[in-house]
C-alpha positions as CSV (number, residue, x, y, z in Angstrom):
1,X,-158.3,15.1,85.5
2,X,-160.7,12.5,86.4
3,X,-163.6,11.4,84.5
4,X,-165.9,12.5,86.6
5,X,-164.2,15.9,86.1
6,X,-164.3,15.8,82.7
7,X,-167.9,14.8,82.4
8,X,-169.1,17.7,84.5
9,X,-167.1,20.2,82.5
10,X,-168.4,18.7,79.0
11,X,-171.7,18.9,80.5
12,X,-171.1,22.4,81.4
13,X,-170.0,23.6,78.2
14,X,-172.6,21.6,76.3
15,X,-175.0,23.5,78.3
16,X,-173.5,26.9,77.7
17,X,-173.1,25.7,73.4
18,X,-175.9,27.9,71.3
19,X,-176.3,25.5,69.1
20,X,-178.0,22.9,72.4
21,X,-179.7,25.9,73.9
22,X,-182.8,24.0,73.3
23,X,-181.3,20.4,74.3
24,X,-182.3,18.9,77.7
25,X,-178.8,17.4,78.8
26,X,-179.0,14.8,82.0
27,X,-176.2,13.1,83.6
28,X,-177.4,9.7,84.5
29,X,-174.2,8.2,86.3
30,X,-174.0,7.1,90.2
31,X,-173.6,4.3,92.3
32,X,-177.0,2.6,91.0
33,X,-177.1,2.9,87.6
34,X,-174.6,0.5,86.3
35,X,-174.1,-0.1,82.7
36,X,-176.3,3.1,82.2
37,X,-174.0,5.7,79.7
38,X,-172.7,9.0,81.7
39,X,-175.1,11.3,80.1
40,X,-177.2,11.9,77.3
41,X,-178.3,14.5,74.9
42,X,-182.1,15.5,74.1
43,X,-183.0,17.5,71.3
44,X,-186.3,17.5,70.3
45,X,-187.3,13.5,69.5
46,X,-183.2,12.7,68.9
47,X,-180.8,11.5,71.6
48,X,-177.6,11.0,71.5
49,X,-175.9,8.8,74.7
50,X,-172.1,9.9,75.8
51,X,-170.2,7.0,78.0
52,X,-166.8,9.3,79.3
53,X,-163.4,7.4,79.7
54,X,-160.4,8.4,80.4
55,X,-157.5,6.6,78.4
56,X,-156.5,4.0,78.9
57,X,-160.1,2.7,80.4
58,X,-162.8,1.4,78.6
59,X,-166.7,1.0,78.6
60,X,-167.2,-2.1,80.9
61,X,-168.6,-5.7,79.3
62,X,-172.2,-4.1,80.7
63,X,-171.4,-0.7,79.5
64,X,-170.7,-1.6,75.9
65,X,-173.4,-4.1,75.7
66,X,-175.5,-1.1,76.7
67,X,-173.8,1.4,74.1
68,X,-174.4,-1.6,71.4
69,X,-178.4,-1.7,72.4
70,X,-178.7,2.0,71.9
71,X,-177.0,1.3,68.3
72,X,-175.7,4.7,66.5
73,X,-176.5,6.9,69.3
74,X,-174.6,5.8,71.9
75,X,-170.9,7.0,71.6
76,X,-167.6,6.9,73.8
77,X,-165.8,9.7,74.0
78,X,-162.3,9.3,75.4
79,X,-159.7,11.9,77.3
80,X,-156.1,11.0,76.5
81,X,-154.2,11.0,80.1
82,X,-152.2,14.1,80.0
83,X,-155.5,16.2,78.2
84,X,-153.6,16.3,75.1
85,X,-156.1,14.7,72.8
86,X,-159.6,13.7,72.6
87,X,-161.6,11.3,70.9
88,X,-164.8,10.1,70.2
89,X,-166.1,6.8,68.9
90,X,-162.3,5.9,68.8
91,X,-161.6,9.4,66.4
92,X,-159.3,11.5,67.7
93,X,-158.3,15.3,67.5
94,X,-155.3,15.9,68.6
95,X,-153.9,19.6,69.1
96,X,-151.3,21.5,70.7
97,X,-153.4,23.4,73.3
98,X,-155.7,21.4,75.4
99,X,-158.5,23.8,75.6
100,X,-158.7,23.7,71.5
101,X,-159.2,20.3,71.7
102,X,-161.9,20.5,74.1
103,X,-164.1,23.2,72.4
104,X,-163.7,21.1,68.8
105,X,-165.2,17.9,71.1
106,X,-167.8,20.3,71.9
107,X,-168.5,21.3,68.1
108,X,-168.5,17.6,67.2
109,X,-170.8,16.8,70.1
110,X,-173.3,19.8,68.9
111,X,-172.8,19.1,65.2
112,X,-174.9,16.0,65.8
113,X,-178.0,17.9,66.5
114,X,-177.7,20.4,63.7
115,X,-180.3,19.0,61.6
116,X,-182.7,18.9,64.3
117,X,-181.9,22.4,65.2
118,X,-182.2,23.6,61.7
119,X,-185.3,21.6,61.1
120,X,-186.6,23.5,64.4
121,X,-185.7,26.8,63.1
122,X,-187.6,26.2,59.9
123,X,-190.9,25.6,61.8
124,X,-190.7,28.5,63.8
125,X,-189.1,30.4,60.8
126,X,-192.8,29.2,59.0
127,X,-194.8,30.0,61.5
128,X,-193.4,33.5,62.1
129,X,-194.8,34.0,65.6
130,X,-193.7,37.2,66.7
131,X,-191.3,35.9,69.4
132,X,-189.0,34.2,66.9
133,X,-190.0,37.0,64.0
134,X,-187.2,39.1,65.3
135,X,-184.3,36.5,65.4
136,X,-185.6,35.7,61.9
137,X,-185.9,38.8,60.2
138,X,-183.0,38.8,58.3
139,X,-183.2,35.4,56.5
140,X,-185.2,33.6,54.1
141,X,-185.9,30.2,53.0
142,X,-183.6,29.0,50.1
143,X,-182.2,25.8,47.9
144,X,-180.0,23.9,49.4
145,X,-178.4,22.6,46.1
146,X,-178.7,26.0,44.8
147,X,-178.3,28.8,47.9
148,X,-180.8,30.6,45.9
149,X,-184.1,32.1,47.7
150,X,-187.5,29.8,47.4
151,X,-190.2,31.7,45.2
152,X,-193.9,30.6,46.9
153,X,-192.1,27.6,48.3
154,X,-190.4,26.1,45.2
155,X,-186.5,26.9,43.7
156,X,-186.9,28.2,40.6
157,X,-183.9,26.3,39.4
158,X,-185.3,22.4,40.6
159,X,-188.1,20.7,38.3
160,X,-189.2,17.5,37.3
161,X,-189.0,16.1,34.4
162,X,-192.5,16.8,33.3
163,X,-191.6,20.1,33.9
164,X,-193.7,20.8,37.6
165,X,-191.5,22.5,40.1
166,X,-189.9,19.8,43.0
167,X,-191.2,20.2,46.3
168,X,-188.1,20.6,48.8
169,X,-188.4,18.4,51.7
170,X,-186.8,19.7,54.9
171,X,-183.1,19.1,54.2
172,X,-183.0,20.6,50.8
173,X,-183.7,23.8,52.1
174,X,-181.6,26.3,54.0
175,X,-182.0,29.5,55.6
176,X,-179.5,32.4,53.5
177,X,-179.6,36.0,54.3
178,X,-181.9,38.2,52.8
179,X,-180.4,39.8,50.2
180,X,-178.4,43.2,51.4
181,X,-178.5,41.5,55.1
182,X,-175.0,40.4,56.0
C-alpha cells in the first residue's frame, strides 16, 4: 500500500468514527503544498496535524520543521511495509491482523478529541435543547472522582475545607446513566 493509499483510507474511517462526527477533517497534501502535514483534524477550537509515512520514510527536513512549529499537535503516524504494524509519534501497535491494527490507530487518533467531545456534550447536555434532549435522556451529570450524580450542580461528596461545596470545573464531571438506565 502506498501512502497515499493509506491516508485516504485513515481519512475515510476517521470520517465514518462516532466519536469525529462533529470534526471537520481536510487533507491538505499535493504538489504545492510542501512541507504542509497530510491532513489535519478540527474539532471545535483543537487541531490535531497527521504527517503519513510509510516505513521506512520519514517526514522531510521541511516537513519536521513544520511538525516541530505546530509543537504537540502535529504527529507522524507511520505504516510498517507489509501492514503489520502501526505507529504514531514513533509508538507502535503491533498485532496479528492488519485490520485490528488499523481500527486501534483509529481509536488513538479519536481518543485525542475526547475531551473536546465530552466537553461539547456537556453544553448541549446543559442547555437541553430539544434536538439533543433525546440522545441525552438517559444520563445525568456526575463526579468524576466519585461517579456519583451532581445534586443542584455540586457532588455531595467534594467540599472545601471551610466546609462550602467545590464547584466542578469541566473535567471533573462526567456523564453516568441515570439510575435504572443501562
Amino acid at each position: 500500500m502506498t501512502e497515499s493509499a493509506f491516508t485516504r483510507k485513515l481519512i475515510a474511517a476517521l470520517r465514518k468514527t462516532e466519536a469525529l462526527r462533529d470534526a471537520w477533517i481536510v487533507k491538505h497534501n499535493d504538489a504545492t503544498t510542501g512541507g504542509v502535514p497530510d491532513f489535519s483534524v478540527t474539532v471545535g477550537r483543537h487541531t490535531e496535524w497527521f504527517e503519513v509515512k510509510l516505513h521506512p520514510n520519514r517526514p522531510t527536513k521541511l516537513q519536521a520543521w513544520t511538525l516541530e512549529k505546530i509543537g504537540a499537535g502535529g504527529h507522524v503516524v507511520t505504516l510498517g511495509k507489509y501492514g503489520n504494524w502501526t505507529g504514531l509519534d514513533g509508538m507502535c501497535d503491533v498485532y496479528h491482523h492488519s485490520s485490528t491494527i488499523f481500527d486501534r490507530l483509529v481509536e488513538r487518533i479519536a481518543a485525542m478529541f475526547a475531551a473536546d467531545n465530552l466537553n461539547q456534550m456537556f453544553k448541549e447536555f446543559a442547555a437541553i435543547k430539544p434536538e439533543t434532549a433525546g440522545r441525552y435522556s438517559d444520563l445525568v451529570e456526575g463526579c468524576a472522582e466519585h461517579n456519583i450524580p451532581l445534586v443542584k450542580g455540586h457532588c455531595p461528596k467534594c467540599f472545601h475545607s471551610d466546609g462550602k461545596p467545590f464547584i466542578l470545573d469541566m473535567q471533573s464531571r462526567v456523564l453516568l446513566p441515570r439510575k435504572g438506565c443501562r
